[in-house]
C-alpha positions as CSV (number, residue, x, y, z in Angstrom):
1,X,20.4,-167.1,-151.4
2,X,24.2,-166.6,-151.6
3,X,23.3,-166.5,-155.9
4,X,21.0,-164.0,-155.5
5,X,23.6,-161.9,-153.7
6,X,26.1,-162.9,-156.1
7,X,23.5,-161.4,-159.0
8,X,22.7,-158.0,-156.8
9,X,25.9,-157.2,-157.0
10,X,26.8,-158.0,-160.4
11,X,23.7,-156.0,-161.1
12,X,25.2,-153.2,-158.8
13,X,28.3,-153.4,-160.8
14,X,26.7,-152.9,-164.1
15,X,25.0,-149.7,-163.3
16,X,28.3,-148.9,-162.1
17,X,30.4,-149.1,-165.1
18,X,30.7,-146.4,-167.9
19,X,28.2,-146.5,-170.0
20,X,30.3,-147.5,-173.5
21,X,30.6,-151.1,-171.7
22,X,28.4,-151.6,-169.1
23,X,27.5,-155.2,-170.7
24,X,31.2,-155.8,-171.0
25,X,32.0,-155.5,-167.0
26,X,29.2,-157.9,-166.5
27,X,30.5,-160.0,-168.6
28,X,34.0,-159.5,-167.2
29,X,32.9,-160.0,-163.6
30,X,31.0,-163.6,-164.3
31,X,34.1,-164.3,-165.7
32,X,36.0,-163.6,-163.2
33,X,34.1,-164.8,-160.3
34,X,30.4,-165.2,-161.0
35,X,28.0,-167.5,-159.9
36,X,28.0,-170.7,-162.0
37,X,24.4,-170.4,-163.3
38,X,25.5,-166.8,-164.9
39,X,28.9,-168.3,-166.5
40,X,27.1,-171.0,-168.4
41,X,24.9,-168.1,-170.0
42,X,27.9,-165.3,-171.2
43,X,27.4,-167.0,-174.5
44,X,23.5,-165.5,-174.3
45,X,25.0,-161.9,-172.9
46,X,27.2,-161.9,-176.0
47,X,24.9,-163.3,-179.0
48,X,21.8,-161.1,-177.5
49,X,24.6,-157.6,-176.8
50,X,22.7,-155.1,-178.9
51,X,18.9,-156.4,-177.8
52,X,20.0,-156.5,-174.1
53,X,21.6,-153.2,-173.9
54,X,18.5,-151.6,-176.2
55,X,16.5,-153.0,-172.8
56,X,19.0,-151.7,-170.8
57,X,18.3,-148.1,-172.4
58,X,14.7,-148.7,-171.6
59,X,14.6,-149.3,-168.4
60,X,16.5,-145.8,-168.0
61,X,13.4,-144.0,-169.9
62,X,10.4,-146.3,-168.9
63,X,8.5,-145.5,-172.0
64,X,4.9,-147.8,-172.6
65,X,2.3,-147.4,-174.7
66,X,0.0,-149.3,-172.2
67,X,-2.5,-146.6,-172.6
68,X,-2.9,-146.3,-176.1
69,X,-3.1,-150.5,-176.3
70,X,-6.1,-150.3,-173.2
71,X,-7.7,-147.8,-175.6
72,X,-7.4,-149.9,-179.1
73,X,-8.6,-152.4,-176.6
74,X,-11.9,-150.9,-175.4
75,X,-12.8,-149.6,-178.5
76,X,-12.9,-153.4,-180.3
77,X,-14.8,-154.5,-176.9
78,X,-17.7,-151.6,-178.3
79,X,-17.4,-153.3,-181.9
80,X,-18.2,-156.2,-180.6
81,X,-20.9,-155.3,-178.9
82,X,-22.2,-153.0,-181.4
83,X,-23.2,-155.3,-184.0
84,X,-26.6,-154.6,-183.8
85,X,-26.5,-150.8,-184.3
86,X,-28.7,-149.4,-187.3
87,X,-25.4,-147.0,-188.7
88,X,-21.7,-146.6,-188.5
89,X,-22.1,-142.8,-187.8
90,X,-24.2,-143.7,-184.3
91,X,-21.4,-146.7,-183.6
92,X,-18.7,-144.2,-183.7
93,X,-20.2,-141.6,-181.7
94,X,-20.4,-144.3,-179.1
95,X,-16.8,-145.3,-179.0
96,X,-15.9,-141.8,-179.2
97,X,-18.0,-141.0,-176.1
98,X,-16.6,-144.3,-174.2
99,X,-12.7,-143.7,-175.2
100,X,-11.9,-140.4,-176.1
């Protein structure tokens, strides 16, 4: 329990930093006095910077393309099941009907 707290508010600390090296006073702050578990990864904060802090910049913006992948994804459920239909033309009339 006392780790998790120890986490929060390294967390807490990162959003508070500037934004030019936000990783770096995480990094600073294990360092200094972070939990044990968190020290023996700063090797993963460092070799990983640019992907973590591109994930970082995601979270702010929240961006997904859920809704185009559920789309893709209904329309090769209809494929499936349309095997048996006599032309392409009345195939895609159905998907478009079902997804668009």
């Amino acid at each position: 329990m006392a780790t998790q707290r120890n986490v929060a508010h390294l967390v807490r600390l990162h959003f508070g930093c500037h934004s030019g090296g936000r990783l770096g006073c995480v990094v600073a702050a294990v360092k200094g006095n972070g939990p044990t578990e968190l020290r023996t990864a700063l090797s993963a904060f460092r070799n990983w910077r640019q992907e973590i802090l591109a994930f970082i910049d995601f979270l702010l913006v929240r961006l997904s393309n859920g809704f185009v992948e559920g789309r893709n994804n209904r329309t090769k459920a209809l494929m499936r099941q349309g095997y048996g239909y006599r032309s392409r033309r009345n195939l895609r009339l159905r998907i478009l009907l079902e997804v668009a």
